[in-house]
C-alpha positions in Angstrom: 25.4 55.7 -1.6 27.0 53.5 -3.7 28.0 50.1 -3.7 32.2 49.4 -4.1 32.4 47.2 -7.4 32.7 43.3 -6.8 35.7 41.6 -8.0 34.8 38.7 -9.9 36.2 35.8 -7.0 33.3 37.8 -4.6 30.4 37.2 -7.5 31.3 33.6 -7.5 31.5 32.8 -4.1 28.2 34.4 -3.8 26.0 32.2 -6.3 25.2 28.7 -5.3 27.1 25.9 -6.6 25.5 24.5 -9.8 25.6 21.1 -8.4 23.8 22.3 -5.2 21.0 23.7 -7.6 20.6 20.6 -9.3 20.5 18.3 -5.7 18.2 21.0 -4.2 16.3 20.5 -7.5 16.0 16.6 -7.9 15.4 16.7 -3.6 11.9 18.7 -4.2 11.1 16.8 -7.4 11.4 13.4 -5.3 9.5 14.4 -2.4 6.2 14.3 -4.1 6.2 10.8 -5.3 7.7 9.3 -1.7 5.1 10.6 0.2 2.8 9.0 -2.3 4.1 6.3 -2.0 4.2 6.2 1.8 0.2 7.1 2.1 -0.5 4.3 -0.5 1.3 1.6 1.1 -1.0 2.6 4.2 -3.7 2.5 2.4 -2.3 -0.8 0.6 -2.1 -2.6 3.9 -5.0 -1.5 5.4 -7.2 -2.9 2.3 -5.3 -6.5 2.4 -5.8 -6.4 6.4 -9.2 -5.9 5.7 -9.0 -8.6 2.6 -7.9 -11.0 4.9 -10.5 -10.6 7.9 -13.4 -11.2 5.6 -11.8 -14.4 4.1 -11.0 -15.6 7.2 -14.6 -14.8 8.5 -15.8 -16.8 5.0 -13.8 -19.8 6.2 -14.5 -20.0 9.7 -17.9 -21.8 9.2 -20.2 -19.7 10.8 -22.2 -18.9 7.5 -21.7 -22.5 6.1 -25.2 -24.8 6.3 -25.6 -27.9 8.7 -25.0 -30.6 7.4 -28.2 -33.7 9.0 -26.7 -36.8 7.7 -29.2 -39.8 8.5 -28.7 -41.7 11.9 -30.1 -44.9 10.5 -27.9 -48.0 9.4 -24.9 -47.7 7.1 -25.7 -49.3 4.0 -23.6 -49.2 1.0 -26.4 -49.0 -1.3 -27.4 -45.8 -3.2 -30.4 -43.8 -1.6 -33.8 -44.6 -2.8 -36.0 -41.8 -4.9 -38.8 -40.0 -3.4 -41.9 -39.5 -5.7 
């Protein structure tokens, strides 16, 4: 069997369109890097949620020492040394 020759409009309508080569192209170069960059802004905001627990846990007090101020009378006067 053999094939009836093309005419030269049938080969052209039967490759793809240069510019859909290059879109289809420049579509699977670019998925790569977005979906990098989606799964490191997760990451990113879970590591500054994180960030920002453990300050706030630094500044709520609970590891912070007691302060035992005197409960004598309120002089002006610089405390006296202990030998």
């Amino acid at each position: 069997m053999q094939s009836s020759p093309k005419s030269f409009s049938e080969l052209e309508s039967s490759r793809p369109a240069p510019n859909k080569i290059a879109s289809n192209l420049m579509l699977g170069m670019a998925t790569a890097p977005v979906l990098c960059l989606l799964t490191g802004s997760q990451f990113l905001g879970k590591l500054l949620t994180g960030l920002s627990q453990s300050s706030e846990d630094v500044f709520r007090g609970d590891r912070l020492p007691l302060l035992h101020f005197p409960q004598g009378s309120h002089k002006a006067t610089a405390p006296e040394e202990e030998f």
